[in-house]
C-alpha positions as CSV (number, residue, x, y, z in Angstrom):
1,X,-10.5,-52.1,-37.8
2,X,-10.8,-53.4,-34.3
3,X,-6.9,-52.9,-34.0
4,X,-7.5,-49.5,-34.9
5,X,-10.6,-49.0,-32.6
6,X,-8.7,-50.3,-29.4
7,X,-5.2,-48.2,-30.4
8,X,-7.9,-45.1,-30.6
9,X,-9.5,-46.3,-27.0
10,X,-6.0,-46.5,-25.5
11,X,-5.0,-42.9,-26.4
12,X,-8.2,-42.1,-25.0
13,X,-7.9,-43.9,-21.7
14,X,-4.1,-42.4,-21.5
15,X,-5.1,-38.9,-22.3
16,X,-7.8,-38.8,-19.3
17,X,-4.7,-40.4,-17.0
18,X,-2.9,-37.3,-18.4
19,X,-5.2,-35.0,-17.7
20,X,-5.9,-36.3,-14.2
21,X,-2.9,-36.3,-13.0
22,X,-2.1,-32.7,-14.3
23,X,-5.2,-32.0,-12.6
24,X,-4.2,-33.8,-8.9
25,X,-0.5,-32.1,-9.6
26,X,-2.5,-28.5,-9.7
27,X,-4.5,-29.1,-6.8
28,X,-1.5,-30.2,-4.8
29,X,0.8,-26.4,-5.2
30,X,0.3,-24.5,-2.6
31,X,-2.9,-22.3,-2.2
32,X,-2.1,-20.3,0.7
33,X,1.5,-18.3,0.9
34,X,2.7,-16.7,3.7
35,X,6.1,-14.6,3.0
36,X,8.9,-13.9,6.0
37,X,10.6,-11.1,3.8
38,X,9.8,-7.9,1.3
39,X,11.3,-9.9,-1.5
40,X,10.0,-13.1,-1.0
41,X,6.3,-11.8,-1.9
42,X,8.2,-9.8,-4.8
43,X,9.5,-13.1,-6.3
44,X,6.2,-15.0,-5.8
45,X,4.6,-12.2,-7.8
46,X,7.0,-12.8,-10.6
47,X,6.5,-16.3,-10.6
48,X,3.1,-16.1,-11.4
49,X,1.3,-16.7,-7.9
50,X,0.4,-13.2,-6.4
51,X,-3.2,-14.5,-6.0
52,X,-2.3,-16.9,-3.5
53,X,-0.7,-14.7,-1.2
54,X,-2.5,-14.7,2.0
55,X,0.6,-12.8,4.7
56,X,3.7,-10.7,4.1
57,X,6.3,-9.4,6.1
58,X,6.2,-5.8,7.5
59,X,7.5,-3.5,4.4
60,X,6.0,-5.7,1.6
61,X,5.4,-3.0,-0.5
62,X,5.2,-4.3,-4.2
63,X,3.5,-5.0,-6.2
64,X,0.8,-2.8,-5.0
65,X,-1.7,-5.8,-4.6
66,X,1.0,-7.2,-1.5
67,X,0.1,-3.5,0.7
68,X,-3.8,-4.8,2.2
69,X,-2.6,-8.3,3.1
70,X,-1.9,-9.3,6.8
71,X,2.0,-8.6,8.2
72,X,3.3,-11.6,9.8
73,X,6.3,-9.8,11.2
74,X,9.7,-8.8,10.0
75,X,13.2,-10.0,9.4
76,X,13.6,-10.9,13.2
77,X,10.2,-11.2,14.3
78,X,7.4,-13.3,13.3
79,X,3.9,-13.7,15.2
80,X,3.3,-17.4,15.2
81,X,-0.2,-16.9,16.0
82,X,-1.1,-14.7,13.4
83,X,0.8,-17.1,10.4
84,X,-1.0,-20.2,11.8
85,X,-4.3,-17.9,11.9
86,X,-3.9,-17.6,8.1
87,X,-3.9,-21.4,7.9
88,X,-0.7,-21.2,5.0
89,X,0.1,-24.6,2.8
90,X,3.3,-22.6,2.2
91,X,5.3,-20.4,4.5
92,X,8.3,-18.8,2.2
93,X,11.5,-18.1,4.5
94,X,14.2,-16.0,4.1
95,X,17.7,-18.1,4.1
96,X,20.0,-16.4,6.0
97,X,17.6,-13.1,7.0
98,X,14.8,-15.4,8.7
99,X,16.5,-17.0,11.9
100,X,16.8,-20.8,12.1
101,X,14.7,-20.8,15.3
102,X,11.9,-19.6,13.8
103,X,12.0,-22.1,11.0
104,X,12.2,-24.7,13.9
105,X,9.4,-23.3,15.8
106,X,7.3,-23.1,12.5
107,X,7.9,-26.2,11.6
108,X,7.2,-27.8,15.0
109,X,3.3,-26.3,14.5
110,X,3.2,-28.4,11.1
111,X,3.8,-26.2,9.0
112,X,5.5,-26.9,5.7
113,X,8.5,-24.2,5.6
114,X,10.7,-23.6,2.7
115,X,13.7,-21.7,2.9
116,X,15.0,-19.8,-0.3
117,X,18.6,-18.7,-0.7
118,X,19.2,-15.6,-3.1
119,X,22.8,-14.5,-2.2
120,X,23.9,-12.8,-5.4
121,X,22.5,-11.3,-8.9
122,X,22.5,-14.8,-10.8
123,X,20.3,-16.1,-7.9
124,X,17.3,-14.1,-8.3
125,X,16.9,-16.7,-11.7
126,X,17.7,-19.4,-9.9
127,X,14.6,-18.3,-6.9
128,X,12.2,-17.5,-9.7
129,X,12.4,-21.2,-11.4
130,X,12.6,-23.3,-8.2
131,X,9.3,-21.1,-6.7
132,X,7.7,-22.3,-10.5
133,X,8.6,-25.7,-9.7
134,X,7.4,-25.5,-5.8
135,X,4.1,-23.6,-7.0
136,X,3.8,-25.2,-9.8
137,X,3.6,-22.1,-12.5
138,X,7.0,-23.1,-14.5
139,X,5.7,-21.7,-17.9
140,X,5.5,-17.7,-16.3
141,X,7.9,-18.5,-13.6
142,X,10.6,-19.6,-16.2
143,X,9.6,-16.6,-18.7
144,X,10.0,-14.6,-15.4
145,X,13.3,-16.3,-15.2
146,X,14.6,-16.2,-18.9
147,X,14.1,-12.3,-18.8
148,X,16.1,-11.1,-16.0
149,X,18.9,-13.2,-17.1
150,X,18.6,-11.5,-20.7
151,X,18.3,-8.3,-18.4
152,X,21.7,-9.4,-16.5
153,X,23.8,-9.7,-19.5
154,X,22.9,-6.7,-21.4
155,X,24.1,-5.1,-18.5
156,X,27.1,-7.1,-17.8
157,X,28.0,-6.4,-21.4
158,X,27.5,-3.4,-21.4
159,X,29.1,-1.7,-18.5
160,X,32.4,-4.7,-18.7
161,X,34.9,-2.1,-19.5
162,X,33.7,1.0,-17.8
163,X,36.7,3.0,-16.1
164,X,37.2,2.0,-12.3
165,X,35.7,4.2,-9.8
166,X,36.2,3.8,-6.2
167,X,33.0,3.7,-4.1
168,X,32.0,3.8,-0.9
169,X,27.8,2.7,-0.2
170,X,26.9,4.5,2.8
171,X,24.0,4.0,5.7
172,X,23.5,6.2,8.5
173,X,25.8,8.9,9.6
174,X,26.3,9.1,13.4
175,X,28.5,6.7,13.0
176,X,28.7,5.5,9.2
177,X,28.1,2.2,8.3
178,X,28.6,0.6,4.6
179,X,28.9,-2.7,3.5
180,X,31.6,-5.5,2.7
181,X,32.3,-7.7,-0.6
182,X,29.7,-10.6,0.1
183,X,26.7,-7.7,-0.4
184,X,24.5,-8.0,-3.3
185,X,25.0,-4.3,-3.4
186,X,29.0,-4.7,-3.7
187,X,28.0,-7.2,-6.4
188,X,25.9,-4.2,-8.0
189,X,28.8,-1.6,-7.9
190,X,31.2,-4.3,-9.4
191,X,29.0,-4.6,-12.2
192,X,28.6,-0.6,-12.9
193,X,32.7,-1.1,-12.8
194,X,32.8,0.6,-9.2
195,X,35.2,-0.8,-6.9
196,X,33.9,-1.0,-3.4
197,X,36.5,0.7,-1.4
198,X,35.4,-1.6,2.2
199,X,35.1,-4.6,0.2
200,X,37.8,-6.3,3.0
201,X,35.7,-5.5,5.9
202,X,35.5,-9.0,8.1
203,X,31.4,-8.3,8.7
204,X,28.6,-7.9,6.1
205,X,27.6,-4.4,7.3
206,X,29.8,-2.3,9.8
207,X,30.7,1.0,11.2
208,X,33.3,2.7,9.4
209,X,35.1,6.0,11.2
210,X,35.5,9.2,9.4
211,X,39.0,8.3,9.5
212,X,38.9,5.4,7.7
213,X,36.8,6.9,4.6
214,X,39.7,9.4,4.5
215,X,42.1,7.0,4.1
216,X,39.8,4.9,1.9
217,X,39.4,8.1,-0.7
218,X,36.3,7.4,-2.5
219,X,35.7,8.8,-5.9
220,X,31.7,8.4,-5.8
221,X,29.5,8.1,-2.4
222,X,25.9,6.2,-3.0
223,X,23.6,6.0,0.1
224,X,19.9,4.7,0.0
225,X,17.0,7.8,-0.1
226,X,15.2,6.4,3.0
227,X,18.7,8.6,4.8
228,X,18.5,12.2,5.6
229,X,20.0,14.4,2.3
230,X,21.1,16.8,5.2
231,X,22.8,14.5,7.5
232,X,24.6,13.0,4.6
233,X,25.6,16.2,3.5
234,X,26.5,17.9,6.5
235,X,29.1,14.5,7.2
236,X,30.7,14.9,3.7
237,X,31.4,18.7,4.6
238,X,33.4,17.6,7.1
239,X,36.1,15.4,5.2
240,X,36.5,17.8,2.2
241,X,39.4,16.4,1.3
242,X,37.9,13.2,-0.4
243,X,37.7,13.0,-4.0
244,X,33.8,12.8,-4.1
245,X,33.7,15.1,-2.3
246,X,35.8,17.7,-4.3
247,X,33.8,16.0,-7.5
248,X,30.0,16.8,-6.1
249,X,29.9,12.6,-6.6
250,X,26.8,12.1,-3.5
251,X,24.5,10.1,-5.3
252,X,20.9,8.3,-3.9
253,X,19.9,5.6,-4.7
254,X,16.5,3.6,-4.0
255,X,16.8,1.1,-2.1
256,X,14.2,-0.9,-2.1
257,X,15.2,-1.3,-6.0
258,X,19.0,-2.3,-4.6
259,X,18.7,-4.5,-1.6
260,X,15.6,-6.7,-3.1
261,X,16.4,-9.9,-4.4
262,X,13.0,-10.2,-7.4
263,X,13.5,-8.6,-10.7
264,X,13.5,-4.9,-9.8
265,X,16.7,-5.3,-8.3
266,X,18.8,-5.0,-11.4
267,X,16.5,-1.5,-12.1
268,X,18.7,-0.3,-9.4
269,X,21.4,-1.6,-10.7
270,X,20.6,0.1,-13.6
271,X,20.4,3.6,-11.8
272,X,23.8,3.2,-9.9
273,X,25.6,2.5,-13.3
274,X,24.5,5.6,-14.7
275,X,25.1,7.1,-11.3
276,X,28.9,6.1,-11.5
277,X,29.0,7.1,-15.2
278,X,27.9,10.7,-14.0
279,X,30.8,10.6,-11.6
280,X,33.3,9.4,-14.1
281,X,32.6,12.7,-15.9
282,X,33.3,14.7,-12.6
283,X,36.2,12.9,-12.6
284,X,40.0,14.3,-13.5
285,X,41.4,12.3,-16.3
């Protein structure tokens, strides 16, 4: 009996050990998040810690709880003063949008600074886990996780043998810019089975003459709403000649949806696959 008594006082003494330290590991997660980019607060969201949001970055727009919280700055920008006047535990940054120098800088006030990488489509997975390990909400942050991989390869699956169609995503008119093969957005086309006719271009984003998107001959044009309908239009008039053109294939997009990195990203990738299926219809045989 006194065996049993001291194995039953043991468990006891272990389970309140247990629950301490789950307890200290709770209190130590960051409280107080400031985000340097519109998708960072998006993915913190997701992961399960909207609540402890206390700045965003200017165009942090979703969820809808994100629009009344003090702007920080933007991609280029960031008032110093006004992050250290929201005393953060956790300043999110943007790896390769949020510049090095300001990491520096942030870091030389004390500030604990964590850069997160989210490149391509598999990566928005990838953030979602590692923010439920930083901010220590792995069960919804993994769920979070699980699902938009699920998401990923329905889609994958189902758009794998979908005809070619050559595709040109365009920004701005006077001149034209698009974007090259290292943009999540070229990553979104190549999964709708578009083929992203400046996919060579040496720079992430440049200007592309009228010339060139002559000579490149796209079959479908997308171009982000945020751009003027007319504009867009009025440029297209111009090079008649171009199969989308001649096939009526000027489609927008939203792209807040496309150039996010959190979860809602592949609901745009959702709306340029049947975008390009629409334009395989226009299409001659």
């Amino acid at each position: 009996m006194r065996r049993r008594a001291l194995r039953v006082l043991l468990c006891a003494v272990l389970g309140l050990l247990a629950c301490g330290a789950a307890v200290r590991a709770q209190a130590a997660a960051p409280q107080r998040i400031v985000t340097l980019a519109p998708h960072l607060a998006e993915l913190v969201c997701a992961a399960g810690a909207c609540e402890r949001l206390v700045g965003v970055s200017v165009y942090s727009d979703y969820p809808q709880a994100v629009r009344s919280l003090p702007q920080v700055g933007d991609a280029t920008t960031v008032s110093l003063e006004t992050v250290l006047r929201l005393k953060p535990d956790l300043v999110l940054a943007w790896s390769g949008g949020t510049s090095p120098e300001t990491i520096a800088r942030l870091r030389g006030l004390g500030l604990r600074v964590e850069p997160l990488a989210v490149r391509g489509l598999g990566d928005v997975a990838e953030a979602l886990t590692r923010l439920g390990t930083l901010l220590g909400t792995g069960a919804q942050a993994g769920a979070a996780a699980q699902a938009y991989r699920e998401h990923l390869q329905r889609l994958r699956r189902r758009w794998e043998h979908a005809r070619p169609v050559r595709v040109v995503y365009q920004i701005e008119t006077a001149p034209a810019y698009t974007v090259n093969g290292h943009s999540p957005i070229s990553e979104a086309i190549a999964l709708c089975g578009g083929v992203n006719v400046f996919a060579a271009l040496p720079q992430l984003g440049a200007p592309v003459s009228a010339e060139a998107m002559l000579a490149a001959a796209p079959q479908a044009v997308l171009y982000g709403r945020e751009e003027d309908p007319q504009a867009i239009a009025g440029y297209w008039s111009r090079l008649p000649a171009v199969p989308a053109v001649r096939a009526g294939n000027l489609f927008a997009v939203d792209p807040d949806l496309l150039a996010r990195a959190a979860p809602r990203l592949l609901d745009g990738v959702e709306q340029v696959c049947e975008d390009l299926e629409r334009a395989r219809t226009r299409l001659p045989d």
